[in-house]
N, C-alpha and C positions, 0 to 999 in steps of 0.2 A: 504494500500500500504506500503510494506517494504520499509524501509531506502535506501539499495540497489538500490531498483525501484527505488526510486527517486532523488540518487545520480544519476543514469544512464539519466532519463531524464532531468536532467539539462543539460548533454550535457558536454563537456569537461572544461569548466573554474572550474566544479566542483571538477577538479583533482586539482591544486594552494591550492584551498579553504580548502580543507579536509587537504591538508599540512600544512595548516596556522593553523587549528584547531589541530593538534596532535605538532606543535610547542607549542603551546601557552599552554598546557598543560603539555608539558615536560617540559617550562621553569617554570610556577609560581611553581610548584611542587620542581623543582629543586632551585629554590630561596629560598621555605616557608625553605624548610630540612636546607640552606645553612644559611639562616639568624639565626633560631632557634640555630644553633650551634653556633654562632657569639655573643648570647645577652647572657649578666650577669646582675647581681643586682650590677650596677657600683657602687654605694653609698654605699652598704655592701663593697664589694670589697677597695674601695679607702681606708674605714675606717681601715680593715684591715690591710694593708700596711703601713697606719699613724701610727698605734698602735706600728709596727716594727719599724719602723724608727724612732719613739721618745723614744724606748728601745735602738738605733743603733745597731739594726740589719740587716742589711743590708742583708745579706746573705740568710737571711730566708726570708726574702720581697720579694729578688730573686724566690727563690722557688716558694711563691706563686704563682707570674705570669708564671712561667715554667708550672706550675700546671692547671694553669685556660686556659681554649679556649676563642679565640675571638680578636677582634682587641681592645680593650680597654683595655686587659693586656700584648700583644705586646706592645703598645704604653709606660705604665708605664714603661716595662719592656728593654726598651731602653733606656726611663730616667733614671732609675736606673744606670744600665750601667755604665751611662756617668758622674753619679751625682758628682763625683771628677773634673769632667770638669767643664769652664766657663761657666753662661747662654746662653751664644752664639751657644755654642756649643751643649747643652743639645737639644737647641728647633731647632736646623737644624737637630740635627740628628730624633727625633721625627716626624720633616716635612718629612724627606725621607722617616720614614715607613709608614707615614699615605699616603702620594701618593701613594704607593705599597698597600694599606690594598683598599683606594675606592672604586679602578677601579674593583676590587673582588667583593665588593659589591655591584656594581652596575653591574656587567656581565650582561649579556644577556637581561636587561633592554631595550636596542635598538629594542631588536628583537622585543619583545612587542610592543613598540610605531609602532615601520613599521606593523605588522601586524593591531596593530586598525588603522590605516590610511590605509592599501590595500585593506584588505578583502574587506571592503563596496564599497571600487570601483570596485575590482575584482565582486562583485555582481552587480552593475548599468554595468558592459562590458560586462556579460550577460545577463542583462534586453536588452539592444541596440541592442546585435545579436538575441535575440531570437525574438524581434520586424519584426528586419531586415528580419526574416526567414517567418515570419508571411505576410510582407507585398509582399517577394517575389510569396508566394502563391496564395496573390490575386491576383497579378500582373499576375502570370500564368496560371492563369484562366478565365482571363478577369472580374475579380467583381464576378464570381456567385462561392462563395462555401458555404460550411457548418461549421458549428462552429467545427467538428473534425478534419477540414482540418488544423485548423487555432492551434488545439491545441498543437501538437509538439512546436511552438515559442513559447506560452503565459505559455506553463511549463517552458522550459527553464528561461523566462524571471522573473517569478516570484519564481523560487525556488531557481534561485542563487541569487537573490536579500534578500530571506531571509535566506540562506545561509551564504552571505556576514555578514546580522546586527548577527546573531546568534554568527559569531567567533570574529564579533569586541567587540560587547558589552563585554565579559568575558575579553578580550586582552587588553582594555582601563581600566576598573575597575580593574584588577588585575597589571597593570603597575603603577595605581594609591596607591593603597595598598600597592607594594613592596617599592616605590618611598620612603613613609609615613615612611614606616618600617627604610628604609637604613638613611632617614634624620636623624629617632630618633638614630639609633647606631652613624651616625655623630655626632650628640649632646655629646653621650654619652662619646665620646672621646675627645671629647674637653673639657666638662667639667673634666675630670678626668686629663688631662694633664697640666691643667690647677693649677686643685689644687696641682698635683704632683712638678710640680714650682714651688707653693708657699709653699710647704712643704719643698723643699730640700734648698731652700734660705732661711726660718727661722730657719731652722735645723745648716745650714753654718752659717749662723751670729751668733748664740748662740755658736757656737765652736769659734769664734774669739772672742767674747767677754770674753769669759773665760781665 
């Protein structure tokens, strides 16, 4: 039996379901492309920038992060910026692009979780209707039929049921993985902004002690 076939006899909940499944496939696809673009070797990176900035160069440090994609060289790359400002100033303005950079990273994340939470109920709503169709048959026949009578419900009921676990299970593991992914680039930028602090305050004090 083709795919087809059997999208037809599940019956109409099976139309949601195949949504849920070419969602959940646009988004991990569109997160893997979006993250990949997003990740650097923060630790190469940082070290780079340090290397500039204990020559004060500042201008070429610049470049670098002009140069590099991702949110962990925006984020330097704001410190930089500001580095002639007070520390005050330096890590509010760093807070405002990392609020700006998350919510990116975490797009369409939502969609993920709601679909592994729907689909498998969208699969038990037609386990219940196709029951429900099943038992009306008996009912309509007073008790006497044949197991083909009964079989229109018990497809429906069992093919959207494994319809449903079929698009949660990829929608929960892949929500899981992006989740994993986006924490580690969170790390990553707070590690690097962090040292980028502590760079440009030992950099300032050695210019005042001079």
């Amino acid at each position: 039996m083709s795919l087809l076939q059997l999208t037809i006899r599940g019956g109409w909940l099976m139309i949601p379901i195949i949504i849920c499944a070419a969602l959940t496939v646009a988004v991990i696809i569109e997160r893997l492309i979006a993250l990949k673009k997003s990740e650097i070797d923060a630790e190469d990176f940082i070290r780079k920038i340090e290397e500039k900035l204990k020559k004060r160069k500042i201008r070429e440090a610049i470049e670098i992060c002009e140069a590099t994609p991702g949110p962990v060289s925006r984020l330097v790359y704001k410190a930089l910026i500001k580095s002639d400002r007070p520390p005050e100033i330096i890590r509010e303005n760093i807070q405002d692009e990392a609020n700006q950079l998350i919510p990116y990273l975490e797009k369409y994340l939502g969609v993920l979780a709601t679909i592994a939470t729907i689909a498998p109920l969208l699969g038990l709503l037609g386990t219940v209707t196709g029951l429900i169709k099943a038992f009306m048959i008996i009912e309509a026949k007073g008790g006497l039929v044949n197991p083909s009578d009964l079989a229109r419900g018990i497809w429906e009921a069992l093919i959207t049921t494994v319809a449903g676990l079929v698009v949660s299970i990829p929608a929960y593991l892949g929500y899981n993985y992006l989740v994993s992914r986006v924490n580690g680039l969170i790390s990553d930028m707070e590690r690097a902004t962090s040292r980028m602090m502590d760079i440009i305050l030992l950099l300032r004090s050695e210019e005042e002690t001079k």
